[in-house]
N, C-alpha and C positions, 0 to 999 in steps of 0.2 A: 559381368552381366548384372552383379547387382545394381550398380549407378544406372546403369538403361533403365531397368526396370523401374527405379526410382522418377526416372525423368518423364519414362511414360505416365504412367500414371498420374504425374502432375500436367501433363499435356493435353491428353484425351477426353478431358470434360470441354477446356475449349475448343476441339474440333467438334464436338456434341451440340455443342452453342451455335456453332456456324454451322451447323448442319449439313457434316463431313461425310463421309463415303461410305453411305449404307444410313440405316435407320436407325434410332436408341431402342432396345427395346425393354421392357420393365419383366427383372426377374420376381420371383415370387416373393423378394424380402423388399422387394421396392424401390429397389436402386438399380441406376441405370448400368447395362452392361456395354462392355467397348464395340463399337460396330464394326461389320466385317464388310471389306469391301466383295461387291460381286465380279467384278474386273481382274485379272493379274497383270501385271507391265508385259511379257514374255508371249504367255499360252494364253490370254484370256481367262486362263482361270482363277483361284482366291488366291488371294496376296502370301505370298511365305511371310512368315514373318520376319523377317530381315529387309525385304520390301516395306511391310508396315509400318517397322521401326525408321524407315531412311523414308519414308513420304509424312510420319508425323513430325522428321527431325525438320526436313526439308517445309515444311507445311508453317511451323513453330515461326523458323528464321525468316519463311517469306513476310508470315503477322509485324514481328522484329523491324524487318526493316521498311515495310508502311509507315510503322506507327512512329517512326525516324524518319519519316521525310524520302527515302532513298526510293520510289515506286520502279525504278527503272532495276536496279536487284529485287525489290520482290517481285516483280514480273519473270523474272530469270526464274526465281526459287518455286514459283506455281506451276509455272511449264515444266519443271525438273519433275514437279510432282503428277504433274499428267502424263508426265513420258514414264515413270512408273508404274500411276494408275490409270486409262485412260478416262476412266467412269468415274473420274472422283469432281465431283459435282461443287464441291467445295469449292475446289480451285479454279473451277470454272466461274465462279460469281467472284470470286475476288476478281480473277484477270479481264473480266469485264468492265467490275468495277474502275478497274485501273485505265482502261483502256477510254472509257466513256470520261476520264479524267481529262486525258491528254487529246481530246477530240478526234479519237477514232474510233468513230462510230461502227465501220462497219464491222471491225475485228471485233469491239463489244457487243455486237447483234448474233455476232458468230458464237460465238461465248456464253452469252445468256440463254439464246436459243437452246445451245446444248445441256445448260445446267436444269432447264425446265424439262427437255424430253427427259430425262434422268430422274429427278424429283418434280412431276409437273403440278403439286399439291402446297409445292413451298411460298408461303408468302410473301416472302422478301427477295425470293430467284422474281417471282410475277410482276412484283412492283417497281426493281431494275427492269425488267423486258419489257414494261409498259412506257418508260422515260424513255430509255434506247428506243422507241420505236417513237416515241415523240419526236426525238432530238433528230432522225433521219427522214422526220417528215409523214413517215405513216401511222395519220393519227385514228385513220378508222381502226387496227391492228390494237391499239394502244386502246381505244375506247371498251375494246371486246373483252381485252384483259382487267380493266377498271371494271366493267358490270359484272365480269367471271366475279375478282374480289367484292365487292360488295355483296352479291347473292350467295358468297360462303360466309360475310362478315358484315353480318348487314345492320349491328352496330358501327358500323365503322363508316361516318358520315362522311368521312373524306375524302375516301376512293367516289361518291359522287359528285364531289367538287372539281374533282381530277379528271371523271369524267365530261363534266362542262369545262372546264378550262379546254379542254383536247380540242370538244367542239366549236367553240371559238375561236380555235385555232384555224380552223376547216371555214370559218364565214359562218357555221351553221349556228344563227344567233338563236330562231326560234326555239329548235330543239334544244338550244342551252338553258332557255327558260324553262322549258318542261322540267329538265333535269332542277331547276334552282326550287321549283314549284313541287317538287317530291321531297327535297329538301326542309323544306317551308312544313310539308305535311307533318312532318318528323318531330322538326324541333320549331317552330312557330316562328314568328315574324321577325326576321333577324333584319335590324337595321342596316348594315353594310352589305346584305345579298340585297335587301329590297332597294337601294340603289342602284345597285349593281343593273338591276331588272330594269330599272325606269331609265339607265342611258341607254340599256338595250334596246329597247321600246322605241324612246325618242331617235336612235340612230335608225331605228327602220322606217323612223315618221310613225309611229303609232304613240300618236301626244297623248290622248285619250286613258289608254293603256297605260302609258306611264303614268298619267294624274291619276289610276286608281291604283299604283303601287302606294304613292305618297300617301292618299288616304287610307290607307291601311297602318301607316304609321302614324297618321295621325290617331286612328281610330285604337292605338294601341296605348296611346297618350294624350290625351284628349285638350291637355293645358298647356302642353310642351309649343310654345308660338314659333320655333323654328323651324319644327315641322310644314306650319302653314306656311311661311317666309319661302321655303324651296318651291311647295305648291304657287303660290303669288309669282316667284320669278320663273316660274315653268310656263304659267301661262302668258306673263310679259313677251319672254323671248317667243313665244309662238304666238304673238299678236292676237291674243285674246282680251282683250281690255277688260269685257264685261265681267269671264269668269276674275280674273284678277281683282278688281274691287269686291265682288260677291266674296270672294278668300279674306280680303284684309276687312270685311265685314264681321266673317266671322272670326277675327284674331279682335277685333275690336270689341266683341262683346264680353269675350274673355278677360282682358285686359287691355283695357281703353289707353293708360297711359304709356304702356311698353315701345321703349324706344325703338323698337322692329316695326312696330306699326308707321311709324313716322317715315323711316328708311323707305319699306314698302310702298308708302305714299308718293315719297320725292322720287322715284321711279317709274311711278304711274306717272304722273304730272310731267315729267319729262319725257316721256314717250310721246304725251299727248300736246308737246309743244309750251307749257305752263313752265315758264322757267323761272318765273315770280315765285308761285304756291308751289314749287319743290325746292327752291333754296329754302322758304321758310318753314319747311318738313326737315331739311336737313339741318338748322340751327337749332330744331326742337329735338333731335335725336344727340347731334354734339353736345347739347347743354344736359344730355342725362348722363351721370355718373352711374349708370343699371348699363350701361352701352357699351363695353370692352374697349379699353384706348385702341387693341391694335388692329378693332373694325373701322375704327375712325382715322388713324393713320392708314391703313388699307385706303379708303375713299380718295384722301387724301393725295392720295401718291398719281393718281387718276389728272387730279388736276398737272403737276408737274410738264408735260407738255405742253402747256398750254396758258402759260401765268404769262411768260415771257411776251406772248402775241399779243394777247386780249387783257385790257385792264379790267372789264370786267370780272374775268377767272382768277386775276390776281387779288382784286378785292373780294371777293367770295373765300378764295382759298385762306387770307389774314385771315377775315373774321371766321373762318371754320375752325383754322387752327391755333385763332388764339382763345376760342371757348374750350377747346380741347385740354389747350394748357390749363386755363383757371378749371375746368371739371375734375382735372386728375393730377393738382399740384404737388403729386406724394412723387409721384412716376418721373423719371427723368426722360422720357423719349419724347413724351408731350411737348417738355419744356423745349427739347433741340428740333424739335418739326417745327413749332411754328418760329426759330429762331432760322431756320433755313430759309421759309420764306417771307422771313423780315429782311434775309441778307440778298435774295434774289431779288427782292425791291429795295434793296441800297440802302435799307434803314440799317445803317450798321451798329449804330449808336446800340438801338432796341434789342437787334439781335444778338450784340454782346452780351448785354443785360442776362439775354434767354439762354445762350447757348452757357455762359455762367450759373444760370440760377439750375439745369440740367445738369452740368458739372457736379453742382454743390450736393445733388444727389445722389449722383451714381459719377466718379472722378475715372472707373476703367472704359471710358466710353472714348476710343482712340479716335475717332470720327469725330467726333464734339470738340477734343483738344484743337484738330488740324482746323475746322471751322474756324473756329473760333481766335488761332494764329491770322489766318485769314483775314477776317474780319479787324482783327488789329491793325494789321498789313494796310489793309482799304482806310482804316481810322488814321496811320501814321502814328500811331500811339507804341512806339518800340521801345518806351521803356516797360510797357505791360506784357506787347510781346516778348522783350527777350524773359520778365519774369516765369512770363504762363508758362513758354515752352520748356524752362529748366524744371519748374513744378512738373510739367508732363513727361521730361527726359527722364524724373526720378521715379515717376509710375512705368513708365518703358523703358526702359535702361538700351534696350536692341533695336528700336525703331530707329533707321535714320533719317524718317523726315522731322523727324522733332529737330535732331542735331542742324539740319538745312535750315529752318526757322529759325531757332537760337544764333548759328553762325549772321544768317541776313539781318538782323537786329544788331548782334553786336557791331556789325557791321555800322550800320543809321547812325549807332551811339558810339561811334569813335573809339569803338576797346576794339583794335585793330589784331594784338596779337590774339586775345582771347578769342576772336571771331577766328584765327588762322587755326589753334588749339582744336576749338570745336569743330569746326567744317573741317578737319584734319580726320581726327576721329568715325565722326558720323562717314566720310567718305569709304571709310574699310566695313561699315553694317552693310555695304549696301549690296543688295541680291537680285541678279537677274534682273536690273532697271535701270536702260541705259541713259533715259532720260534724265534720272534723277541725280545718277553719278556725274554726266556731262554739269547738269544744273550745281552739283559741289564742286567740280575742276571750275568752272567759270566765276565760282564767285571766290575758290582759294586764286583765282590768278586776278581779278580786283581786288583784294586784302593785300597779296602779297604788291601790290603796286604802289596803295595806300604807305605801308613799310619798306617801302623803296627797294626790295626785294626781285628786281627786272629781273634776273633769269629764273627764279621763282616763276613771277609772275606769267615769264613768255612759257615756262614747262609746261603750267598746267591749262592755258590758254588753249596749248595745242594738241594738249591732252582732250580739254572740251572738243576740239575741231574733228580731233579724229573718231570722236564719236558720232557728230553730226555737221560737219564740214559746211550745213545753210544756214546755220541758226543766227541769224540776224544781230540777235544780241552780243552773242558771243565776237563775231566781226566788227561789230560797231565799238564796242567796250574796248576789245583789245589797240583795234584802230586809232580808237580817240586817246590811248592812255600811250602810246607810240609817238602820236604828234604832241602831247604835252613831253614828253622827254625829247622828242627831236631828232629820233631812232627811224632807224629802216622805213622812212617814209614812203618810199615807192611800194613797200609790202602795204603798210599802213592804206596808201589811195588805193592799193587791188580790193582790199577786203573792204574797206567801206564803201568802196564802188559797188560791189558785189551787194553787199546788204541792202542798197539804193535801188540796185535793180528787184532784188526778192521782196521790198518792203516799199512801195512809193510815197511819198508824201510824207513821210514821217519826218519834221522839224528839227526832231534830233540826229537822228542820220545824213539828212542833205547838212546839218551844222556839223557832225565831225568831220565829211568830205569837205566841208569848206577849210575848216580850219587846218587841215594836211594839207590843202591847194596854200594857205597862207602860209605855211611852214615852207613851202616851196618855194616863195616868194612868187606865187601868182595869185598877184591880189586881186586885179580884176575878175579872172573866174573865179575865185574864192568869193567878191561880194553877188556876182552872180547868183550862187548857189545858195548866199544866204539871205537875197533875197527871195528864192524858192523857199526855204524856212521858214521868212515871216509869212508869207502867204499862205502857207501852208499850216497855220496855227501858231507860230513863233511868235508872236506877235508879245507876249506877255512873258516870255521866258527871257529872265534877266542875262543869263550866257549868253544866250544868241546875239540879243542887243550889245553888251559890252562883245561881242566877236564882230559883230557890225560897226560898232564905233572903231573898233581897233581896225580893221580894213579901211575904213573910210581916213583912217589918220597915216593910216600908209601910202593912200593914196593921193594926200595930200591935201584934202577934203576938211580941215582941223573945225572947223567949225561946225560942221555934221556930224563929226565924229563927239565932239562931247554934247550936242544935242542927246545923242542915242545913249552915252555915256549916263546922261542927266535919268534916261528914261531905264535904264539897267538898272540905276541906281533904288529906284522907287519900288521894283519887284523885289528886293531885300535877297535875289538868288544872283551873285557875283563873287569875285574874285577878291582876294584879300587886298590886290593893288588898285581896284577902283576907287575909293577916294583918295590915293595920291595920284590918280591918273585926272581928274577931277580938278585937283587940287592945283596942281604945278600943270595943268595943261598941257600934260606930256604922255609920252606911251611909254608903259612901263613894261617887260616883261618877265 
């Protein structure tokens, strides 16, 4: 007995805490003595003690294994202890608790309810009964218990928060007000309720109402222009024009040059059809450094629908966001917004420049790196791509589009293995992105071509396919690099048949179905098709011409064919045997 004794007595203060079976009550020395339950497990009578001892043991290991994660044993070990004590109230809020866990409500409603007839004075049984009764939907039940607590604990501003939340829950917005406006009485004008009040307001159409929330924060802060800025767009969006300048009046007296005032303007003037005097509201708000770059990238993002259609919104948007840039040349986001929409109008050159000089400030900006590959890509400039994206691979080491960049570069620049190395790699980072992986199988099956690597080549091709079996490119690449080795042609014309049909017109596709019809030795529909080609844009693409010359010399045609041969030669894009095809007047292949 001694170890029992020892165990109780360490146990018993936390059942005292959780507010265990029966009441503490203070002996004359001032210390709390062990409560006695009024229930027995048996006869309804007091617990023997051997019971108490096995409902505190029982009680301890339910706590034990909650606070381990395990709540499906401490549910086991609270019901052990209810079936010894029925009236232990204790265990009644834990197994609510639990219960309201695992979203059974109603067994938690059953549970709480009884731990409150039991102790119906306890604060923390009332404030689970009051959430159970939310969680089941009945919130008038829940509000009665929230006003019960508050008028025992009427410090305790919470329980009337709890009670307006309820009622919002119900629709009943009005009344939520009264309740935020007792609130208000209490503790004074609290910014985030007094919001709270003016979208209740305006959600009931009571605009008025709301405008005299906002002026109460104004009138709490009399210089703060933000304040008026909410008022000004309160009355904008409810078509009040007059109240709205009367607002940016009085922001204007206060501080004439504040860049909110401007904002405020080019919003007025654009409601009112002035698309002139609100861009130049808005070039005087971008050009103040007092303006938060990410109010002005915020604006800015507005335009983004809209550059592509209207040149106007395009030139507005540059010059917005290249004062952006020079206001806040420290920031690096400045510098890649307006590099985006120097790249979405083709300035690529510029854009480099920007999405570089953002770089230089802030180098973890993963977005700016892949931009800015990009923008290399469009320049053709792959000896800066393949550098940037290694610099970027070294800040990302896990990214595999950096490795996709790097590999297509190495690629342009004839380091064939290194391009295999790298798009080898990057293709095992990649997660959940079948596009991207397809995009590294089709360009390891163009390298591996490059290095004469054909079953390589045709593995990962079909690796591409079986990802996305239409993708145009992938058929045409593989197509055309078939008919230069002189392999499985008839597979060759299905898929670049194929691509022809999912892609029409495109110069380079009717040219590799042509050039597989001339691998077949059908030249006439081979010149067919490429004259579909020239027509179709070929016209200046040196392949195509020297694939035209080259048909026309098969057809016997020799003098049109180095016509064409002449005009291949002149776009500097041909084959390494054109000037001796040229030369000796012959067809080389």
């Amino acid at each position: 007995m001694k170890n029992i004794r020892k165990f109780c007595f360490l146990a018993l203060p936390l059942l005292l805490l959780l507010g265990g079976c029966g009441s503490a009550k203070k002996t004359a020395e001032g210390t709390a003595a062990a409560p006695k339950s009024s229930g027995g497990g048996n006869g309804g009578g007091k617990l023997s003690e051997q019971e108490h001892i096995n409902v505190v043991y029982a009680f301890f290991d339910a706590q034990k294994e909650k606070a381990g994660g395990n709540e499906q044993r401490a549910a086991e070990l609270f019901a052990q202890c209810l079936r010894i004590d029925p009236k232990n109230h204790a265990a009644m809020y834990e197994l609510s608790s639990i219960y309201n866990q695992k979203g059974k409500i109603n067994d938690a409603l059953f549970f709480i309810k009884s731990a409150v007839a039991l102790d119906p004075e306890n604060e923390w049984y009332l404030l689970l009964l009051a959430n159970t009764y939310e969680k089941s939907g009945k919130f008038s039940e829940a509000i009665g218990i929230y006003q019960q607590l508050h008028r025992k604990y009427p410090e305790r501003i919470e329980y009337l928060f709890n009670e307006s939340d309820a009622l919002l829950m119900q629709g009943k917005l009005q009344e939520a007000i009264k309740v935020y406006d007792r609130i208000e009485a209490e503790i004074g004008v609290n910014r985030e309720m007094t919001m709270q009040k003016q979208r209740l307001f305006l959600k009931m159409g009571k605009v008025n109402e709301a405008a005299a929330e906002l002026e109460k924060l104004i009138k709490t802060d009399p210089e703060n222009l933000d304040n008026y800025s909410l008022l000004v767009e309160l009355w904008q969006v409810n078509n009040q024009p007059d109240k709205a300048m009367e607002t940016i009046r009085r922001m204007q007296a206060i501080d004439p040059e504040n860049p909110g005032i401007a904002l405020a303007l080019a919003e007025q003037y654009r409601s009112e059809g002035k698309r002139a005097e609100s861009f130049e509201q808005l070039k005087k708000a971008f050009s103040s450094p007092q303006l938060a770059s990410e109010i002005k990238i915020r604006i800015l993002t507005s335009y983004l629908p809209l550059v592509e259609s209207s040149p106007e919104m395009m030139d507005q948007a540059l010059e917005l966001s290249k004062r952006l840039s020079q206001t806040h040349p420290g920031e690096a986001n400045p510098q890649t917004v307006y590099a985006d929409f120097l790249s979405v109008n083709k300035q690529f050159q510029e854009a480099r420049n920007q999405y570089r000089a953002g770089l230089a400030i802030d180098k973890k900006n993963l977005q700016a790196w892949q931009q800015l590959l990009i923008v290399e890509s469009e320049l053709r400039d792959y000896a800066a791509m393949e550098a940037e994206a290694e610099e970027a691979q070294g800040l990302f080491p896990d990214q595999s589009i950096l490795y996709l960049f790097n590999g297509i570069a190495k690629i342009q620049n004839k380091k064939y293995e290194e391009a295999a190395r790298t798009l080898l790699s990057g293709s095992k980072l990649v997660v959940d992105n079948d596009q991207q992986q397809m995009e590294f199988y089709s360009n390891l099956g163009d390298v591996y071509d490059k290095l004469k690597k054909y079953s390589d080549s045709d593995k990962y091709y079909e690796k591409a396919l079986r990802i996305d079996g239409s993708n145009v490119y992938v058929l045409n690449n593989w197509a055309y690099y078939l008919s230069l080795r002189n392999e499985q042609l008839d597979k060759a014309a299905e898929m670049s048949k194929r691509s022809n049909e999912i892609s029409t017109n495109n110069p380079s596709f009717l040219d590799t179905y042509a050039w597989i019809l001339y691998r077949q030795g059908k030249y006439t529909e081979a010149l067919s098709w490429l004259d579909k080609a020239r027509l179709s844009g070929g016209e200046e693409n040196g392949t195509i011409l020297e694939h035209y010359g080259d048909t026309l010399f098969r057809l016997g045609r020799e003098s049109e064919a180095l016509e064409y041969w002449q005009k291949a030669r002149k776009t500097g894009d041909h084959s390494e045997l054109l000037d001796k095809k040229l030369n000796d007047k012959k067809l080389y292949e």
